[in-house]
Kinemage of the C-alpha trace (Angstrom):
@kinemage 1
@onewidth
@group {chain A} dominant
@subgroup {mainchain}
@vectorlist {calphas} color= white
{ca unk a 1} P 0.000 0.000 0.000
{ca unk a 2} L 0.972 3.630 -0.384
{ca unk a 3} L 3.039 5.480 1.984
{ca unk a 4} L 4.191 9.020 2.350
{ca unk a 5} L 7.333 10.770 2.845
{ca unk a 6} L 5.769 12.116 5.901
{ca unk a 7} L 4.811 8.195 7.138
{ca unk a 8} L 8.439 6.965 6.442
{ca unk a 9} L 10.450 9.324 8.174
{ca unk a 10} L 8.279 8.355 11.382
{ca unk a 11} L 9.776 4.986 11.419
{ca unk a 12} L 13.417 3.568 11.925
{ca unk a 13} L 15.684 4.288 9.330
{ca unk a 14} L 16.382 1.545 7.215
{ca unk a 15} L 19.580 0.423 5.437
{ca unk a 16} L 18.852 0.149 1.718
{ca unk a 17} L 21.473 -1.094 -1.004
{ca unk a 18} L 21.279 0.100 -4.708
{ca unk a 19} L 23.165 -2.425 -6.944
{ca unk a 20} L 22.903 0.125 -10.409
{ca unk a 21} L 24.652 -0.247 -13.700
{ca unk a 22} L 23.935 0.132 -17.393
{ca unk a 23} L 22.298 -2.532 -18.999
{ca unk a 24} L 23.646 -6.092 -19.026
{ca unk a 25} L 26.503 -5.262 -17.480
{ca unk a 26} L 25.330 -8.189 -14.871
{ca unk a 27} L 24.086 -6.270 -12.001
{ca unk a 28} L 20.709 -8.078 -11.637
{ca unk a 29} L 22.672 -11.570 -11.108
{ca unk a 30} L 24.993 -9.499 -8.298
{ca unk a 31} L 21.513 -8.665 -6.313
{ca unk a 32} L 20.364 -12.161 -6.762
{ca unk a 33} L 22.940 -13.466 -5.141
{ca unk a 34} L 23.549 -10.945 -2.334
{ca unk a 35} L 19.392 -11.036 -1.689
{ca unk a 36} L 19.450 -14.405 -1.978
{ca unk a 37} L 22.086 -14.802 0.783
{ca unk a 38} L 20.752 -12.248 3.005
{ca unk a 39} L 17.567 -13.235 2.955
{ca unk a 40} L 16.630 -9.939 0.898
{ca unk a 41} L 13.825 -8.698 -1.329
{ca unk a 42} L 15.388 -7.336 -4.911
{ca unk a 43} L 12.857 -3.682 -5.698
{ca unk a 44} L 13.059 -3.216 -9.311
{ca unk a 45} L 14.391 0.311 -9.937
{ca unk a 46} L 14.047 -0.313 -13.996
{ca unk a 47} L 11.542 1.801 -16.238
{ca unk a 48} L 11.356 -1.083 -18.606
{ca unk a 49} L 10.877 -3.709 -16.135
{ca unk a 50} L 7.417 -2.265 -14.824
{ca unk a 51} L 5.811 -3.160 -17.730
{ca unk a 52} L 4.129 -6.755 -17.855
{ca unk a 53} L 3.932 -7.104 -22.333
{ca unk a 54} L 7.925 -6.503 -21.764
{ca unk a 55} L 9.580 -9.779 -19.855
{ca unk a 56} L 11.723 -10.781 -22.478
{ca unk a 57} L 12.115 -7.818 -24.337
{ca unk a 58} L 13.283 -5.769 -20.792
{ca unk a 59} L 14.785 -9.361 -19.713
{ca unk a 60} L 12.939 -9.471 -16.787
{ca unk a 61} L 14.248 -11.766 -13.892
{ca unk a 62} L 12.776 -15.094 -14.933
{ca unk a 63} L 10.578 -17.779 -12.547
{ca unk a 64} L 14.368 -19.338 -10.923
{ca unk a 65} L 15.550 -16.019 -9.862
{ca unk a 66} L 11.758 -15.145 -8.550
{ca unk a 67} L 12.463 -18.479 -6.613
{ca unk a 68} L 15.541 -17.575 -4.832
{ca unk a 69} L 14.651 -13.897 -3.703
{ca unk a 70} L 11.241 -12.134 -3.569
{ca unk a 71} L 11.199 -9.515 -6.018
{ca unk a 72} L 8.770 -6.428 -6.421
{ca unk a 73} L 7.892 -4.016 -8.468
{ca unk a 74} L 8.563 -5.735 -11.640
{ca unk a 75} L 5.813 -6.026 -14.473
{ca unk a 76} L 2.762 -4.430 -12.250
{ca unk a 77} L 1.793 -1.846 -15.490
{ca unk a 78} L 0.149 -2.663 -18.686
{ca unk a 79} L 1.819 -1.930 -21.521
{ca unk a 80} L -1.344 0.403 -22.416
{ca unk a 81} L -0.544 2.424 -18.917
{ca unk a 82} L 1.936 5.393 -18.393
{ca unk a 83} L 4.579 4.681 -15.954
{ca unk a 84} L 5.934 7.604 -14.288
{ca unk a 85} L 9.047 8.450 -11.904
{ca unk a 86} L 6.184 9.772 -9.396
{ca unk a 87} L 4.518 6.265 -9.146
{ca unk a 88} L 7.331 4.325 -9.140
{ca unk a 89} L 8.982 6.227 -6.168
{ca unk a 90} L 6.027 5.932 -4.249
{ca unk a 91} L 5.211 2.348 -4.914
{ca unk a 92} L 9.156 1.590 -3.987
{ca unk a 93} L 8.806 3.695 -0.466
{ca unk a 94} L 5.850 1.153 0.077
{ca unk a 95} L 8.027 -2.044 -0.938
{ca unk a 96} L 10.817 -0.266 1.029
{ca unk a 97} L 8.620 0.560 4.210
{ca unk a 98} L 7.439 -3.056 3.970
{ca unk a 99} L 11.070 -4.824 3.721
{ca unk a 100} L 11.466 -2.867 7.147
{ca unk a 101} L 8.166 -4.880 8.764
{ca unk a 102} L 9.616 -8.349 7.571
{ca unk a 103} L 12.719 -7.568 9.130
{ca unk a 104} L 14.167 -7.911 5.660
{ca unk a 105} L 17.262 -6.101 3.507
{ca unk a 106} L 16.038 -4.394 0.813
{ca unk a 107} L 18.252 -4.216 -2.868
{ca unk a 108} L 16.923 -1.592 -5.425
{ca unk a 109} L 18.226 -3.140 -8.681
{ca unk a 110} L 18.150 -0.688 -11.893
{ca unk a 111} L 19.478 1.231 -14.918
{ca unk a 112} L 17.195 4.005 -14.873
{ca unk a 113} L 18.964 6.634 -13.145
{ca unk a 114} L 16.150 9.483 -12.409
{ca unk a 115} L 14.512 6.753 -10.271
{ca unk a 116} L 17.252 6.317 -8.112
{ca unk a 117} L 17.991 10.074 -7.874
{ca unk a 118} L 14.589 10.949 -6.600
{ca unk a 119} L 14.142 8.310 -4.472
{ca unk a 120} L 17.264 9.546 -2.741
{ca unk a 121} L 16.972 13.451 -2.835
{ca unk a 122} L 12.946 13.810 -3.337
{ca unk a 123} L 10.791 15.047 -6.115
{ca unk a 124} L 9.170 17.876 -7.112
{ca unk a 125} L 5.867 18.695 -7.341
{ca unk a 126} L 5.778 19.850 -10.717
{ca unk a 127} L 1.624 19.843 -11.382
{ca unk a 128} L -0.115 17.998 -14.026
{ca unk a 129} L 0.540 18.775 -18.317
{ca unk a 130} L -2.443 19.277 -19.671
{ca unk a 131} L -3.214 17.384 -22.854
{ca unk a 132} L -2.838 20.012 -25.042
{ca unk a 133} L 0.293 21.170 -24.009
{ca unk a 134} L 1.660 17.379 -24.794
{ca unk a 135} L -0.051 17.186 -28.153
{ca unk a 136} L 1.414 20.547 -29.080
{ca unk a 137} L 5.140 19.214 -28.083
{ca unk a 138} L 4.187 15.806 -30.132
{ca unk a 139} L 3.446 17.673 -33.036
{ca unk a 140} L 6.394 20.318 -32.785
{ca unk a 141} L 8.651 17.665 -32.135
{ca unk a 142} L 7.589 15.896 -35.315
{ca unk a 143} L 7.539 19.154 -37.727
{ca unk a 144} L 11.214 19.997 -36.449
{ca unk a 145} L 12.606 16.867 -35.512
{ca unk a 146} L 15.582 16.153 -33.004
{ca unk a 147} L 17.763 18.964 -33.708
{ca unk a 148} L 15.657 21.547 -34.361
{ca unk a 149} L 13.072 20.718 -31.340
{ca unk a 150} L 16.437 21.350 -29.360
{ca unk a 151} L 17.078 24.723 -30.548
{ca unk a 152} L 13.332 25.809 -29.654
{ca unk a 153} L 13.516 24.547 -26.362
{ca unk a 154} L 16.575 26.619 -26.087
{ca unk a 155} L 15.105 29.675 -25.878
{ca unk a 156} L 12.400 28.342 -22.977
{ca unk a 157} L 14.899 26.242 -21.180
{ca unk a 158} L 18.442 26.551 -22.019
{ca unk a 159} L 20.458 24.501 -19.229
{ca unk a 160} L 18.057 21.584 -20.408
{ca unk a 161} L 18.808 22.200 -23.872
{ca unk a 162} L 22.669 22.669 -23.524
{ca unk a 163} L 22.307 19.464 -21.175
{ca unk a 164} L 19.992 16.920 -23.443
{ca unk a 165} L 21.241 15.140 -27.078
{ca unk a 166} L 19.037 15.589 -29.547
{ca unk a 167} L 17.726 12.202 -29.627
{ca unk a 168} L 16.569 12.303 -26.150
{ca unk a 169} L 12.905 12.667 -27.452
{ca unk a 170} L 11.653 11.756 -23.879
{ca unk a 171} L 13.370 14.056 -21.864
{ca unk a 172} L 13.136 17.042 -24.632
{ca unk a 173} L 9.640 16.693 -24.692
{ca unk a 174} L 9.161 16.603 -20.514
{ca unk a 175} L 11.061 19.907 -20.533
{ca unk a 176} L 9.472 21.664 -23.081
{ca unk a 177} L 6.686 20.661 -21.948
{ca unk a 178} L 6.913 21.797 -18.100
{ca unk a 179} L 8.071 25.164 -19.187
{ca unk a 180} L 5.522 25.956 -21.232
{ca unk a 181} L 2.754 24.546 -19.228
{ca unk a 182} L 4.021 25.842 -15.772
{ca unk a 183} L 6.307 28.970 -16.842
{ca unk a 184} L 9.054 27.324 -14.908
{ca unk a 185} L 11.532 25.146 -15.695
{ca unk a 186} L 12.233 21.676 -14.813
{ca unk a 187} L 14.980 22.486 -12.840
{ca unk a 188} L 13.516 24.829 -11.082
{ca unk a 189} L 11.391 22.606 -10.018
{ca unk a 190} L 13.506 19.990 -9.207
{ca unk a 191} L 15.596 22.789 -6.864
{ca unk a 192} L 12.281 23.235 -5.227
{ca unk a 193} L 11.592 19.580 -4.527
{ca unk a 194} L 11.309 18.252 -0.644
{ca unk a 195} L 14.385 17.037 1.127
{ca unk a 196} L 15.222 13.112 0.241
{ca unk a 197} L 13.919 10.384 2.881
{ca unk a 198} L 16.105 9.830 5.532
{ca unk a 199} L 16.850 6.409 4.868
{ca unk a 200} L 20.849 4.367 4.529
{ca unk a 201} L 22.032 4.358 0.906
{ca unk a 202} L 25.041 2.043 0.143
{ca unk a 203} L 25.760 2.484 -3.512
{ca unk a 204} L 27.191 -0.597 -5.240
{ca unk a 205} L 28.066 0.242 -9.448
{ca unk a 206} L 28.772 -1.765 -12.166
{ca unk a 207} L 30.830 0.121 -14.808
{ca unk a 208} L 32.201 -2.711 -16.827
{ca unk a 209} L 34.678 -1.668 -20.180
{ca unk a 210} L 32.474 -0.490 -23.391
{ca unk a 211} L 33.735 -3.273 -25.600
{ca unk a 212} L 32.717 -5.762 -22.671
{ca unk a 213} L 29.731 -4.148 -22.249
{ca unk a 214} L 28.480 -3.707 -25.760
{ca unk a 215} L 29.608 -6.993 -26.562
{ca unk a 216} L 27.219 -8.156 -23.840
{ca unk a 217} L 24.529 -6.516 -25.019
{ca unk a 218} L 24.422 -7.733 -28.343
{ca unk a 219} L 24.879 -11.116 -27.363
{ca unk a 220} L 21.996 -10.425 -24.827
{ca unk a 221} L 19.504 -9.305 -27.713
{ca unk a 222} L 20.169 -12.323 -29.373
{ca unk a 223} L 19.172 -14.646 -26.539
{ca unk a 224} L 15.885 -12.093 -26.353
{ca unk a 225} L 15.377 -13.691 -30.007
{ca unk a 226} L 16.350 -16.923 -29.011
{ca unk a 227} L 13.503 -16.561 -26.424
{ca unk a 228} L 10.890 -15.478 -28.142
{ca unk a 229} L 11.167 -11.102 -28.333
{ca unk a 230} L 9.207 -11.684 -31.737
{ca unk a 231} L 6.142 -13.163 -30.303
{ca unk a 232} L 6.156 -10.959 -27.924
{ca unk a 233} L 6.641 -7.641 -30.072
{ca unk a 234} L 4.113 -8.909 -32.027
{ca unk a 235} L 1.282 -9.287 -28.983
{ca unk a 236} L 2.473 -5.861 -28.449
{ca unk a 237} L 1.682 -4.695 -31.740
{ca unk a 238} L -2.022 -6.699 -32.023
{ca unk a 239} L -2.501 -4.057 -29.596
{ca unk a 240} L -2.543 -1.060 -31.574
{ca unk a 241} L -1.621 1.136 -28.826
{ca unk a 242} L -0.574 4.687 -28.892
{ca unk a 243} L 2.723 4.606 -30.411
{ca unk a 244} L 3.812 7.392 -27.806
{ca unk a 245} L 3.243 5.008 -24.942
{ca unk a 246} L 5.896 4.195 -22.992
{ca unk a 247} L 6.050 0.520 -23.235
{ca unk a 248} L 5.772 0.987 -27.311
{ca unk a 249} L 9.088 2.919 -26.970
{ca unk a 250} L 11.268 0.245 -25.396
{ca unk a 251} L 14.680 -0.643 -26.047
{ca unk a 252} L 14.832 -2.969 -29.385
{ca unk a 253} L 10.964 -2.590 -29.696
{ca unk a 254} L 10.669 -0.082 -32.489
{ca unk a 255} L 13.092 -2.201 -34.785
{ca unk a 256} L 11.251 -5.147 -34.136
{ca unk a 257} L 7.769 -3.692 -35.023
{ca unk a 258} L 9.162 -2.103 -38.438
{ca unk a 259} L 10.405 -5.803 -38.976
{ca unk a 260} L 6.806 -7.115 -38.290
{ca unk a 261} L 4.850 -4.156 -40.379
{ca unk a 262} L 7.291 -5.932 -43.415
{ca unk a 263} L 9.833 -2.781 -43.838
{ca unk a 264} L 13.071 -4.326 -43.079
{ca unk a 265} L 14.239 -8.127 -42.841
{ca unk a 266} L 14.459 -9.652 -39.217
{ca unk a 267} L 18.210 -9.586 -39.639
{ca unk a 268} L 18.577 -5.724 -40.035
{ca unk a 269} L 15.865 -5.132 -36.953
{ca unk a 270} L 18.208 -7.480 -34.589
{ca unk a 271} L 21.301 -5.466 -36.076
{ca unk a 272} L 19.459 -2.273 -35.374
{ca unk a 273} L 17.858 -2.980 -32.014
{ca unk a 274} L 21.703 -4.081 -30.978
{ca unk a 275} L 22.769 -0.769 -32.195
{ca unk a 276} L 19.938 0.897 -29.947
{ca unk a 277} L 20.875 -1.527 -26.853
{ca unk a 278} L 24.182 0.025 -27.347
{ca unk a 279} L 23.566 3.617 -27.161
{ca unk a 280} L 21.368 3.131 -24.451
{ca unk a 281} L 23.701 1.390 -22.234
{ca unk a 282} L 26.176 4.550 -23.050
{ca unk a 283} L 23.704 7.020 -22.075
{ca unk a 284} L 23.463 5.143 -18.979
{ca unk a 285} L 27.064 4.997 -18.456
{ca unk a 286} L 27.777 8.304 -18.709
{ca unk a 287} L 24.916 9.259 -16.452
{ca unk a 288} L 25.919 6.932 -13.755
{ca unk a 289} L 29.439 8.679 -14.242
{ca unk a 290} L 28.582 12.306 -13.609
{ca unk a 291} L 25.449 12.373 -11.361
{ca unk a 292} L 25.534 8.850 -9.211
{ca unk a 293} L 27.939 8.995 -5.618
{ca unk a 294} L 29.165 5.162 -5.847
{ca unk a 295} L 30.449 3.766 -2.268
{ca unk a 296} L 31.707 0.575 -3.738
{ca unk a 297} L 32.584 0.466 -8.181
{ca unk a 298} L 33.404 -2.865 -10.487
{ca unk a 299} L 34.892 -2.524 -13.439
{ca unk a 300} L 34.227 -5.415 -14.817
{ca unk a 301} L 30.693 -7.676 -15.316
{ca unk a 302} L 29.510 -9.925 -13.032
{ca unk a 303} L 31.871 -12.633 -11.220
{ca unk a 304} L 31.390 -14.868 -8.210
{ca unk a 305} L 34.813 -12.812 -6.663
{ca unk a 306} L 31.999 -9.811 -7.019
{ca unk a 307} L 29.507 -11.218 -5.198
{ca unk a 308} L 32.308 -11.527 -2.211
{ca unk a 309} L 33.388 -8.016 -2.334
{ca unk a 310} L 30.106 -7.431 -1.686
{ca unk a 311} L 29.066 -8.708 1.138
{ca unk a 312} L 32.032 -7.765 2.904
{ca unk a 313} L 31.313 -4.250 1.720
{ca unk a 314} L 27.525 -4.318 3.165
{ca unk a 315} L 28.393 -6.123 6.258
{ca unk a 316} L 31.322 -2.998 7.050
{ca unk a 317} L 28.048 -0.940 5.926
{ca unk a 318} L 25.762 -2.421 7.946
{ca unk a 319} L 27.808 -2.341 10.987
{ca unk a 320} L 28.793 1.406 10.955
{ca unk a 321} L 25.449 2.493 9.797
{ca unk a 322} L 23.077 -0.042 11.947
{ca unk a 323} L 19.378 0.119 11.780
């Protein structure tokens, strides 16, 4: 159930470990095994994995990993709802607040950054778009494209605009469309939000070498394949949802979906969903980089010698920062 920030500050503050990195770089097999040692419960702290239509596609922890840990928050939207940083934070302060009652540790696992980041310093209150506003910035976005979008936003928001690549449709579009709708910027906003919960973060980050990395995630699409993405882009597609939905946006699903509406062979939509899986995971890397305080940082993907490392780290953590 839902808590507030007002309901978990009341209660003992809990020790909470985020195990982050970019995609398959391995850190969802390092929480499995530190959960499953501990006894903890793995919170997913992935935009991707929230969505149900997306277990494969998002590679989703499957049924022998649910076995060994409990884990929350993963696939409890339809593909046909709107995830949001707001709903995810609050339905993780309710997982976190009830890991506290079971007496257990809790492990927020993730790539997407701004979840971690506002679970940790707070978020602002920035009030509601109205529709019209986002169907303007749809359509503006389309007329101009990437680049030019960019420029426009410039003169409404220009730290955003200096700070987001043009291909950031997601994040061009939020900003454009908070300034307009609000006459304030994002970051003003964001400066305004409440202070963070006053829980224990111990930061654990995966940063393994791009050619490691990248090599890993193109043999990871290929299991997706292997596994049946396909299918499963194509249930997507039967669908016919909003194209701007979230869930219709995720990595490797656009390539797939041209493949299936016959414009390119399956070969070229693996090749260019690889290419995507790549540029993600370096937009994630460089984020994790510049705006993430890491206590403990691997180099390398996941090992056994990781999972070691560790636990000796949380146990120093756990005994300087106690409960």
């Amino acid at each position: 159930m839902p808590i507030d920030d007002r309901a978990m500050k009341a209660q003992t503050q809990l020790p909470v470990i985020i195990i982050a990195g970019p995609t398959a770089s391995g850190k969802s097999e390092l929480a499995l095994e530190l959960a499953a040692a501990r006894g903890g419960i793995i919170i997913n702290a992935d935009s991707q994995q929230i969505y149900r239509d997306l277990k494969i596609l998002s590679a989703r922890p499957d049924e022998a990993a649910m076995r060994r840990a409990p884990h929350r928050l993963y696939g409890f939207l339809d593909a046909a709802e709107r995830g949001s940083v707001a709903l995810w934070r609050e339905r993780a302060l309710a997982e976190i607040a009830a890991a506290q009652v079971a007496g257990r540790l809790p492990f927020l696992v993730g790539g997407t950054g701004l979840y971690l980041r506002v679970l940790q310093r707070g978020l602002a209150q920035v009030p509601a778009i109205p529709p019209s506003v986002r169907a303007e910035a749809a359509q503006l976005y389309d007329k101009l494209g990437g680049a030019g979008f960019r420029e426009r936003l410039a003169a409404l928001d220009p730290a955003a605009a200096s700070r987001l690549p043009s291909g950031d449709q997601q994040r061009l579009l939020r900003a454009w469309e908070v300034v307009s709708a609000t006459g304030r910027t994002l970051g003003e906003w964001q400066r305004s939000a409440p202070g963070p919960i006053p829980l224990r973060f111990a930061t654990v980050l995966i940063l393994p070498s791009r050619d490691l990395l990248y090599a890993a995630c193109d043999r990871r699409f290929a299991g997706m394949i292997a596994a049946g993405a396909l299918d499963e882009a194509a249930a997507l597609m039967a669908r016919a949802l909003p194209p701007d939905v979230p869930a219709m946006k995720g990595v490797g699903v656009p390539e797939l979906l041209r493949h299936l509406r016959g414009e390119i062979p399956l070969d070229e939509a693996i090749a260019l969903a690889q290419r995507a899986t790549r540029r993600y995971a370096k937009r994630q890397v460089t984020w994790f980089r510049h705006q993430i305080a890491a206590d403990l940082v691997f180099d390398q993907q996941f090992s056994p010698s990781m999972s070691r490392q560790a636990n000796d780290f949380i146990d120093q953590f756990l005994l300087t920062h106690p409960a």
